[in-house]
Each structure stands twice: as structure tokens, then as C-alpha cells.
N, C-alpha and C positions, 0 to 999 in steps of 0.2 A: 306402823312406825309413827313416833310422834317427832317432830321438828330436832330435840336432841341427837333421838337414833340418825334421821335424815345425815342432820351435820356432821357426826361422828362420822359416816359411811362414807359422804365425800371426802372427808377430812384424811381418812385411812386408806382411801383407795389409789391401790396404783395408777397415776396416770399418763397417759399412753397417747400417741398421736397418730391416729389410723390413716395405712397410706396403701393405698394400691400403685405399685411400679413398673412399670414396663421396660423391660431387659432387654437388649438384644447382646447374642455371643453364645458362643458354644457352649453347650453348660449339656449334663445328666441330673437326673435326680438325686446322685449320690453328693452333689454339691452342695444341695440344703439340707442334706441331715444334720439336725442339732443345730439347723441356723436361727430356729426361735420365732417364725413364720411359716405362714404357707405358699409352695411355688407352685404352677403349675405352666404346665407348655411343656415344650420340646424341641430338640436341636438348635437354633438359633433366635428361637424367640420366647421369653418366658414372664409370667405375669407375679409378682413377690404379693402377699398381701400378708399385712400385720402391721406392729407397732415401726411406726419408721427407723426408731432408735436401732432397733435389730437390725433391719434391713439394709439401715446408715453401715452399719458395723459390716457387714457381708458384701458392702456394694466395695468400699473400701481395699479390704480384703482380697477382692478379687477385681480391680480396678484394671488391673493389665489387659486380666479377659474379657470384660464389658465393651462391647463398643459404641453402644447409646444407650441412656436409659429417659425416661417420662417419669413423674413421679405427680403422681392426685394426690391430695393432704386433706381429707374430709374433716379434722380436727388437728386442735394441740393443743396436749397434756389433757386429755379430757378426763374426766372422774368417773364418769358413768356410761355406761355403753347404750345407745338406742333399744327400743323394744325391737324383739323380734319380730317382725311383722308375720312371718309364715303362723304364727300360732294366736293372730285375731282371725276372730269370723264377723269382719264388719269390712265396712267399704272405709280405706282410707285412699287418697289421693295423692298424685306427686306433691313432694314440696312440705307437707305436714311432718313435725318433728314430734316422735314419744318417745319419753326418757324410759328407758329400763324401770320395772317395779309397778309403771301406771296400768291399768287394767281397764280393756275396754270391749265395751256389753256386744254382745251379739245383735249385727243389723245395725250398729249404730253406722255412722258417716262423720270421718274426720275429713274436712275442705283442708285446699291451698291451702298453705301458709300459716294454719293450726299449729301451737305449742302446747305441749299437755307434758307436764313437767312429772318427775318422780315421786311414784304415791300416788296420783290422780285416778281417781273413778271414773269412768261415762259407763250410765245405764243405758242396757237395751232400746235402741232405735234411737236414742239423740244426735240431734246434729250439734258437730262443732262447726260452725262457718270459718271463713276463711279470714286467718289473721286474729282470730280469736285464741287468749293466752289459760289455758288452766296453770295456776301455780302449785307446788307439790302441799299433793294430800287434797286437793279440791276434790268435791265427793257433788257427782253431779246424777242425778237420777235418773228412770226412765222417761222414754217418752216426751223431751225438753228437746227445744233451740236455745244454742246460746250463739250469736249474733255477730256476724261481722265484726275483727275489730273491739269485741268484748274483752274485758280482763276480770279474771274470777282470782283473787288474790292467793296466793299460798302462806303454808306459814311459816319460812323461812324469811328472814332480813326486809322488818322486824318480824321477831320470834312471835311463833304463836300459838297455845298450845288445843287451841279450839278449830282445826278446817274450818272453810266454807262450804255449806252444804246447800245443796239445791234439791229440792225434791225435786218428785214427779210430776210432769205435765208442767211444768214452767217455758214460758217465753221472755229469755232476755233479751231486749234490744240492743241493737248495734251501736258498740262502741261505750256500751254501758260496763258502769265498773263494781265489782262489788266487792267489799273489805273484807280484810282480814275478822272470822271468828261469826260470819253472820250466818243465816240461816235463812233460806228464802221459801216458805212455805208451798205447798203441792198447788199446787194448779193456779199459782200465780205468774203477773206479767209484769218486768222490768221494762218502763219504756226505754228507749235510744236515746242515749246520753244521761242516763242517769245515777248517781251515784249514791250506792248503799252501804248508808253504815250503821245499820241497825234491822234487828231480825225483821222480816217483813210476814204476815200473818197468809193464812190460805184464802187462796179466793180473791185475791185483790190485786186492783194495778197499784204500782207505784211510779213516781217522775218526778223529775227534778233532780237539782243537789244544795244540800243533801235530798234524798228519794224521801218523797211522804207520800201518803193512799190520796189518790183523787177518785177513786171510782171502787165499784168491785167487778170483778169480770164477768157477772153473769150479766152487768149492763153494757157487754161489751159484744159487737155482733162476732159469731161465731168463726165467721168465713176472715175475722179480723186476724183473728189469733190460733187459726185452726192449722196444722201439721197434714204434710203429707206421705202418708203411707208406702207410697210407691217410688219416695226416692230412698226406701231404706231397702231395698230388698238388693242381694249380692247375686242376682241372676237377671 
């Protein structure tokens, strides 16, 4: 999908305000046929989960027979529905948000407080740290950190028609940011706090902002910029 498609599809999309409700009162199953959600329970206690709007309309409805309800509102009007978590085979953590569409590699590790927005890539075994933002269509490779608190720009608002891509074996530091339409070559390092707006080549650090090469990474001790194995594994 390129930035248009992206727009179009939120632009079109039903949206909807996801609410889990908590009922009480007598009620059967045959009460929610055709109410437009899903119920489940029995006899005087039942859990509604769907768009609230339905649920509004049915609570309504049958107002006389309710005699308490709770209602959780995890959105509203949303555009797009979260990824299904049951179908990654990575480690994600409480608290991390994937939008529907993004795709992520086997072994990887989404931290806390991770955003990986719609379209998004992570290759095999990279970590997203915690609080770190992919924006839609970021295309992040294998084998990479991207760092606390980083943001990898998407290319929605402003329009972009080039992702950010991150190769293989990259380490971004934390809180580093990198623009829209750049390219960050294989086995390079993003210091912390740095900011890239412009492709950065293989092999090299970069720091600063704007980010320029101060080094290249094979002058860089290993155990600096080295990844660990064992926090990727989902056993």
C-alpha cells in the first residue's frame, strides 16, 4: 500500500467504537439475535462485546430488563482494528499497540509502550524498545534495535511516497528520529538523539542533528553495538 491506498482505507472505513459491557438481568441467548454484537453469559449476568453503537441501541431497548451495566470503551470511532496478536509468532508485551495490516517477523520483541502503525514491517528478531513509534509503511529489517522512545517516521501527514527503511543489523538509539523517505543502510548505528534526514550508507555511525558519519562501525567495540540472542526467543 502506498500513503494514497493507506488514506483512502481510513478515509472509507467504518468506524466503530469497541466496548466490552457488562450486564446484569435476565436475559437468554435468544435476546441477542440480530443485535449486531457478540453476548456471552448466562442467566443474570452477561458480557456484550462489539461496536457500542449496537450495544447503545440494545441496552436501550431493553432498559426495563437491565439492572446494572459497566461498560470498557478501548476506542472511538476508530478506523482501523488492532493486529491480531494470536497470528505473530514473536514476543509482544503488555501495553504495545499494532494497527491491523503491520506485519511482524518471527522472534522479534515488541516492548511496553511500542507503536507500529499500519503497513509497518519488523524483520525477524528485532527489538522494538519501549515507547518507540514506527509510523505506517516503516519497513524495519532483520536483526535491528530500534531504541527507546525512537520514532521512525511514516508516510502519512506529511504525504510520502518513499517509506523509511532500515536494513539489517541496524542499531537506533534512543529517542533518535528518523524522516520521512530515508534509508538507513545494513549494519549501521543511529546514535541517541539523533536526527536523520538523509539516507545514511552501510557500515557507519551516524549523530547528531541533522545526523552526519562520525565513525564507521568497525571502529566501534563490538560488545558496544552487539544484540542479544536470548531475549528473542518465545520459550
Amino acid at each position: 500500500m502506498d500513503y494514497r491506498q493507506i488514506a483512502d482505507l481510513i478515509a472509507g472505513s467504518r468506524k466503530i467504537t469497541p466496548a466490552t459491557v457488562f450486564v446484569r438481568g435476565a436475559f437468554a441467548e435468544a435476546d441477542f439475535r440480530k443485535a449486531g454484537f457478540q453476548a456471552f453469559g448466562e442467566g443474570r449476568f452477561w458480557v456484550l462485546i462489539g461496536d457500542y453503537a449496537a450495544v447503545e441501541a440494545w441496552l436501550k431497548k431493553n432498559r426495563k430488563r437491565v439492572a446494572g451495566v459497566h461498560a470498557e470503551i478501548a476506542a472511538r470511532y476508530s478506523a482501523l482494528p488492532l493486529l491480531d496478536l494470536r497470528t505473530v509468532n514473536a514476543r509482544v508485551e503488555p501495553g504495545a499497540v499494532i494497527r491491523g495490516a503491520a506485519k511482524i517477523g518471527k522472534d522479534a520483541v515488541i516492548m511496553m509502550g511500542a507503536v507500529i502503525n499500519i503497513g509497518a514491517i519488523v524483520g525477524a528478531r528485532t527489538m522494538i524498545d519501549m515507547n518507540a513509534v514506527l509510523g505506517a509503511r516503516a519497513i524495519i529489517g532483520r536483526d535491528c534495535h530500534i531504541g527507546a522512545g525512537a520514532v521512525i517516521a511514516g508516510v502519512l501527514e506529511p504525504p510520502s511516497r518513499k517509506p523509511v527503511v532500515v536494513r539489517d543489523h541496524v542499531l537506533v538509539g534512543a529517542n533518535a528520529v528518523v524522516l520521512e523517505g530515508v534509508t538507513v543502510g545494513r549494519g549501521s548505528v543511529v546514535a541517541a538523539g539523533a536526527v536523520v534526514i538523509k539516507n545514511v550508507p552501510s557500515g557507519v555511525v551516524v549523530a547528531g542533528i541533522p545526523a552526519v558519519i562520525v565513525k564507521k562501525t568497525s571502529d566501534v567495540a563490538r560488545d558496544k553495538i552487539a544484540l542479544l540472542p536470548k531475549l528473542r526467543g518465545r520459550r
